[in-house]
C-alpha positions as CSV (number, residue, x, y, z in Angstrom):
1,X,23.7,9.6,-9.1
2,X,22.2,6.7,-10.6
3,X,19.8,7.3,-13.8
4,X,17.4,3.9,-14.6
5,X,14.9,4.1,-17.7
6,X,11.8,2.1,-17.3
7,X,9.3,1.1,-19.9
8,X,6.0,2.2,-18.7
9,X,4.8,-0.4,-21.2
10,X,5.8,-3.2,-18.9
11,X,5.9,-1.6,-15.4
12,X,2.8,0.3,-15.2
13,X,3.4,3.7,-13.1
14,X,2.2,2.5,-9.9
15,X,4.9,-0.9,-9.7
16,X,7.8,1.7,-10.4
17,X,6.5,4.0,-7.8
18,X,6.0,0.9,-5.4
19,X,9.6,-0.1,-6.3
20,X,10.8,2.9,-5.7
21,X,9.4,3.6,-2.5
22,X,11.4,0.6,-1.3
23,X,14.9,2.2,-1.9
24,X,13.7,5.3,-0.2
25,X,15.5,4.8,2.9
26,X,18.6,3.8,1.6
27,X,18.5,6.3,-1.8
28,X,17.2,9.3,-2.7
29,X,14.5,8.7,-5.9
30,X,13.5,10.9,-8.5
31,X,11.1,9.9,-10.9
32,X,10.3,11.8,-14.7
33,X,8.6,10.8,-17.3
34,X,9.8,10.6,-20.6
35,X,7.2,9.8,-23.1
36,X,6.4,6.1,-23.0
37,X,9.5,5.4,-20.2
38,X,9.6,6.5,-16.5
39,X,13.7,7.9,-15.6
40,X,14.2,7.0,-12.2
41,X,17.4,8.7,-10.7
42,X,18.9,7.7,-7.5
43,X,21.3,9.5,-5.2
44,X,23.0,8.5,-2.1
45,X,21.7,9.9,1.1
46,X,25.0,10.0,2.2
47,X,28.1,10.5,0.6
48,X,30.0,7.2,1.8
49,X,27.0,5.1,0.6
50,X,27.1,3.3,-3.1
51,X,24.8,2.7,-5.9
52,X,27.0,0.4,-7.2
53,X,24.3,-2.3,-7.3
54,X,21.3,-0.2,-7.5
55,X,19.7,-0.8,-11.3
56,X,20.0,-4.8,-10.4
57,X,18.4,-4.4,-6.8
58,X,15.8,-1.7,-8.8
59,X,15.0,-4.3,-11.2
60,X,14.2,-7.3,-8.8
61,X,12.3,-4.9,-7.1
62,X,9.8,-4.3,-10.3
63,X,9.5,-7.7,-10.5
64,X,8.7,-8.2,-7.0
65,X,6.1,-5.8,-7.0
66,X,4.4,-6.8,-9.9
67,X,4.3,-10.1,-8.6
68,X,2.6,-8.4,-5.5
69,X,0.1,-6.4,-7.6
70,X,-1.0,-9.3,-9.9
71,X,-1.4,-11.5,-6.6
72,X,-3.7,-9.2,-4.7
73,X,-5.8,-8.9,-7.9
74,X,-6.1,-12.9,-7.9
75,X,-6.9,-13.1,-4.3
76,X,-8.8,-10.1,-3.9
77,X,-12.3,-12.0,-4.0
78,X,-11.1,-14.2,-1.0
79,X,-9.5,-11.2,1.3
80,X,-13.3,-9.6,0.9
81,X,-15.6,-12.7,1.8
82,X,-12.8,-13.3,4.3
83,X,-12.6,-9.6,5.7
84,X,-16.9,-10.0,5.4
85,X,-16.7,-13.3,7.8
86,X,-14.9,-11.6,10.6
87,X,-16.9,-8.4,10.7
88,X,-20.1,-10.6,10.2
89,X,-19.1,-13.0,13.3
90,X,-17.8,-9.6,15.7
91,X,-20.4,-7.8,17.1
92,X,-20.2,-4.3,16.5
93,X,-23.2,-3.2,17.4
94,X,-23.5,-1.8,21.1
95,X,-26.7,-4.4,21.3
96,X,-27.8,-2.7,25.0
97,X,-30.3,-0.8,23.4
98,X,-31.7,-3.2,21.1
99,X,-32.4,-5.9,23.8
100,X,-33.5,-3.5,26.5
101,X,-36.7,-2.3,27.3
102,X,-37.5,1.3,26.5
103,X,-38.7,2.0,29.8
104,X,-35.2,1.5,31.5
105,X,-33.5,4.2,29.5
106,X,-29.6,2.6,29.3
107,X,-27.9,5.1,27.6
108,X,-30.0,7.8,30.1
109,X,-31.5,10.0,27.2
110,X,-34.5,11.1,28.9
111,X,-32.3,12.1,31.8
112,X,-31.9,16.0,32.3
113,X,-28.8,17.1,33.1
């Protein structure tokens, strides 16, 4: 087992979590809080594999995904008005009842069954 202290200071909760979500399929995490730092303990999933270079790959990681975080912030305004074009331009809106006449009944509602 592998123990890693984070400073919650830096890495907010949510980055480690994200981080550590990454190793997940190679690692076996455990996360406890201890005061203003996050432990992070890994264990092998199997016995042959290593954690030899786990705090250096855990650390890249952190950076990584506050990287991540920090860019979705900055582009979040553009992923909206972008997300807003394409449901503006595609119609959702099943438009045979709005452009038919009353009278021919498309969707057959005054039909008894």
């Amino acid at each position: 087992m592998k123990e890693i202290c984070v400073d919650l200071s830096i890495y907010p909760l949510e980055i480690v979590q994200r981080a550590c979500h990454g190793f997940t399929g190679r690692c076996f995490a455990h996360l406890a809080r201890d005061g203003e730092s996050m432990r992070v303990q890994f264990a092998p999933r199997d016995t042959t594999d290593e954690l030899a270079d786990i705090a250096d790959r855990f650390a890249n990681a952190l950076l990584d995904q506050t990287l991540r975080v920090a860019i979705a912030a900055e582009t979040s305004a553009i992923r909206e008005l972008i997300v807003a074009q394409a449901f503006a331009e595609a119609d959702l809106l099943d438009r045979r009842d709005a452009e038919s006449d009353y009278e021919l009944d498309v969707r057959r509602i005054g039909t008894t069954r």
